[in-house]
N, C-alpha and C positions, 0 to 999 in steps of 0.2 A: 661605332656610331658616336658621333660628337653632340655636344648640345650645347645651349644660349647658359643652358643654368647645371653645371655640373655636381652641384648640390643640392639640386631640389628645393633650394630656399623661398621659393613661387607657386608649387606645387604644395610645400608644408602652411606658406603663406592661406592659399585659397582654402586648403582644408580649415583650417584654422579660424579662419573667416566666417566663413561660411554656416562650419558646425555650431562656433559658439553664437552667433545669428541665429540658428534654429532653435535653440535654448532661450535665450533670448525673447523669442519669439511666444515662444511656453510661459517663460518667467512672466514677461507682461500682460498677456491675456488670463495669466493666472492669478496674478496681482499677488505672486509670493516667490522667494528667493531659495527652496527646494532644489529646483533643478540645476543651480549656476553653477553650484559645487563639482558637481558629479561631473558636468560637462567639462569642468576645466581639468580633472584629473584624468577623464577619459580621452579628451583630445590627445594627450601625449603619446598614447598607447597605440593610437590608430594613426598619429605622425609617423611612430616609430614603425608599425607594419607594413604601410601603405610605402614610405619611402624605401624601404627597404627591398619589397618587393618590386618597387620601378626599379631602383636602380641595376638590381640585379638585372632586371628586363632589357634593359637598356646596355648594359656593358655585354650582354649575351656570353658569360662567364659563369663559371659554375659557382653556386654561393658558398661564401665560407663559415665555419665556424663561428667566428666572430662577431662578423654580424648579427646569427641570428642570436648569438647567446647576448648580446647588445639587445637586441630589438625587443627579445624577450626580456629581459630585467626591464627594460625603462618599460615594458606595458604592464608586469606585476607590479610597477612601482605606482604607475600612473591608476592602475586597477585599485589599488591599495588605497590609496590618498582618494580616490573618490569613495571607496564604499567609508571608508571612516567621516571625510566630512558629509555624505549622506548619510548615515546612524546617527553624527551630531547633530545636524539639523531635524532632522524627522524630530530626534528626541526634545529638541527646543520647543517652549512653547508657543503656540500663534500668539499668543499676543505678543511676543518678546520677535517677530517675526516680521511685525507690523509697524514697527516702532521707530520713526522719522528722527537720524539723526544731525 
């Protein structure tokens, strides 16, 4: 099967978009900077699985090693860097939260 985007670069695009938009979307009705962290270490995680998982879908080939041992580290990495900069922020004070640079 052939496609327009043989790298998913359109597909990691809209996720991308889209998620960090729904955060976004939290941050501002929340009128606090909490959630921007977490989203931007999580989106890597779920680039990494969701790409992986099309394209395999897509070459209709048996998945290899590589990939997933790929897919998995960039999402422990991406898992990683969000809980850490969520525990710094949580642990930041609101007033240090609130503070117009």
């Amino acid at each position: 099967m052939t496609t327009l985007d043989p790298y998913l670069l359109v597909l990691s695009f809209l996720i991308s978009t889209f998620y960090n938009l729904a955060y976004f979307a939290i941050a501002y009705t929340t009128k606090s900077d909490k959630v921007t962290d977490f989203a931007g270490g999580t989106n890597a995680a779920i680039i990494a699985i969701v790409t992986t998982a099309v394209h395999q879908y897509q070459t209709s080939r048996e998945i290899n090693a590589r990939n997933i041992v790929t897919a998995c580290l960039i999402s422990l990495w991406g898992i990683r860097l969000a809980g850490f900069l969520l525990f710094r922020i949580v642990r930041t004070p609101s007033y240090l939260d609130s503070r117009k640079y």
